[in-house]
C-alpha positions in Angstrom: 115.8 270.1 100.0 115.1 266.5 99.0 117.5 265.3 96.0 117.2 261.8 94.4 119.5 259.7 92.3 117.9 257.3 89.6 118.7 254.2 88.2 119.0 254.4 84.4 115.8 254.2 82.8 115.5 251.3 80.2 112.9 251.5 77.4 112.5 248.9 75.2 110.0 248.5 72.7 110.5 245.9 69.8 107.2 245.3 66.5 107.1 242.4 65.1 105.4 242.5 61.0 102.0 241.5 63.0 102.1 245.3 64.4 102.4 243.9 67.7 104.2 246.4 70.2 106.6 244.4 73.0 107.1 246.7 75.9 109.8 245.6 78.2 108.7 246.7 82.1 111.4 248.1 84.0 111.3 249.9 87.6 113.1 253.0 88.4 114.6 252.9 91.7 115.8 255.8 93.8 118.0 256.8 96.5 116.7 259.5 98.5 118.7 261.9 100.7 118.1 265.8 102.1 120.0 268.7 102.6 119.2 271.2 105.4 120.4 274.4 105.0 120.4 277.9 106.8 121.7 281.5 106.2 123.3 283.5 108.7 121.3 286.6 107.6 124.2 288.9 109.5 127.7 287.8 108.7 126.4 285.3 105.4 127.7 282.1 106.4 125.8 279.5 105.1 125.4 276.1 106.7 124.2 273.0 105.5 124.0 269.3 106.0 123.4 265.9 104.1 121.3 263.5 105.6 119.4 260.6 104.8 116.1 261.4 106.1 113.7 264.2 107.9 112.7 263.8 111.4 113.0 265.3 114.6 116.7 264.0 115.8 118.4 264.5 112.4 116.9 268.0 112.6 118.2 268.1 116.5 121.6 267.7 115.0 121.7 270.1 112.5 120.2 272.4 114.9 123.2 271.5 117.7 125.6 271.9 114.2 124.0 276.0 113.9 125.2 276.1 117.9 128.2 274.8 118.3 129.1 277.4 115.1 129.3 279.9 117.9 128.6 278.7 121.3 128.3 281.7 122.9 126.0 283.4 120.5 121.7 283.5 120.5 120.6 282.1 117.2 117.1 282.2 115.7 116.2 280.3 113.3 113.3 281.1 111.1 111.6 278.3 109.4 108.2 277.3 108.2 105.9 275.4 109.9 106.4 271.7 108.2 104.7 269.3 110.6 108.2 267.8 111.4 109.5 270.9 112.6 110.5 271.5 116.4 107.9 274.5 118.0 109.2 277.5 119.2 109.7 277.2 123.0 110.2 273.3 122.6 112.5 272.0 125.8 114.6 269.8 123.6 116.1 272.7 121.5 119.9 272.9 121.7 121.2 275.9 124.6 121.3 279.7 122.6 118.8 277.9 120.1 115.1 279.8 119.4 112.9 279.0 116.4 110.6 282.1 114.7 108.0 280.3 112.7 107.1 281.9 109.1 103.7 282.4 108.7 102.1 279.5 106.6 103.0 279.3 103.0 105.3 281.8 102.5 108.2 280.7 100.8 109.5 283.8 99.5 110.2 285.1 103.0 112.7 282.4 103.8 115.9 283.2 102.2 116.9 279.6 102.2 114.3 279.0 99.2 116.3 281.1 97.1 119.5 279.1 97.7 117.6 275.9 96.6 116.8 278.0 93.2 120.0 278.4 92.4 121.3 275.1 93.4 118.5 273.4 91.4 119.7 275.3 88.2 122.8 274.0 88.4 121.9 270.4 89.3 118.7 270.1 87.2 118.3 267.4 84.6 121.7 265.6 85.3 121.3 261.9 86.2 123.4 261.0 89.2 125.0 257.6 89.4 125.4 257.6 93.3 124.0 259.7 96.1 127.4 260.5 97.0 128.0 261.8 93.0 124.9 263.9 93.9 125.8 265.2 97.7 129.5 265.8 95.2 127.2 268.5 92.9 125.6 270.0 95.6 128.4 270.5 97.2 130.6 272.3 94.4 127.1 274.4 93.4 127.3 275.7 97.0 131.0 276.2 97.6 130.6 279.5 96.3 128.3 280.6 99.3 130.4 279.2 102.0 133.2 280.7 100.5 131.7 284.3 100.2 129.2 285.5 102.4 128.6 288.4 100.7 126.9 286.4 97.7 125.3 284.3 100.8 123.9 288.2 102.1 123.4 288.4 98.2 119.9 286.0 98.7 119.3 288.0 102.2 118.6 291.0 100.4 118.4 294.7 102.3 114.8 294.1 103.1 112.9 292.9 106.4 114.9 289.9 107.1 118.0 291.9 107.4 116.6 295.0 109.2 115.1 293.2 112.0 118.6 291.1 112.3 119.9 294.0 113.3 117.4 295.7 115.4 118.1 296.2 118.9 
């Protein structure tokens, strides 16, 4: 999820008795910074983590930060296929690691997308002083998922995702 803080916005607009409108220019600057996320579709634990860009080695380290949540386990992630991505079969992947690509544009298969709903609700239309005010929101929104997997299961559903989790 890409999140952005904004300077405040100054309009200024002053008339003179001529009619003549003075618009003051101003620039809006932001500070940009992601969150990737995933959903442990079996036990609900939810993982996610801030950084300040996407490309392939922040995406190696939140892909090493899935792993090393249990070494010993296989986990698949499923993703889209965003041009940034790693492939499936790629010999950089972190050991126990294995991608499923989603077929193309298919959002509503990816649980993930749902999270970011309900997180955007609750950050929408605030203005954020700080990216670290922001990452601050984020974090309280989603406190309630890393605290309770079964609202993180809650976004999982009982339908395909789920089922083939669990098939042997």
């Amino acid at each position: 999820m890409r999140c952005a803080t904004a300077d405040t916005a100054s309009h200024a607009a002053a008339g003179d008795s001529s009619g003549v409108r003075v618009i003051k220019p101003s620039q809006q600057k932001y500070q940009w910074g992601y969150a990737y996320g995933a959903l442990e579709v079996v036990e609900g634990e939810a993982e996610v983590r801030y950084m300040p860009s996407v490309n392939l080695p922040f995406l190696h380290g939140f892909l090493e930060q899935i792993a090393a949540n249990d070494p010993a386990a296989e986990h698949v992630v499923i993703w889209d296929q965003a041009g940034f991505y790693q492939r499936p079969g790629d010999a950089s992947l972190p050991a126990h690691v294995h991608i499923l690509p989603l077929p193309p544009y298919s959002p509503e298969l990816n649980p993930v997308e749902k999270l970011r709903d309900v997180v955007k609700d609750t950050i929408a239309n605030h203005v954020f002083p700080a990216l670290g005010k922001l990452e601050a929101a984020l974090s309280d929104a989603l406190r309630p998922f890393w605290r309770d997997p079964a609202r993180t299961l809650s976004l999982v559903g009982d339908g395909w995702l789920h089922s083939e989790a669990n098939a042997s």
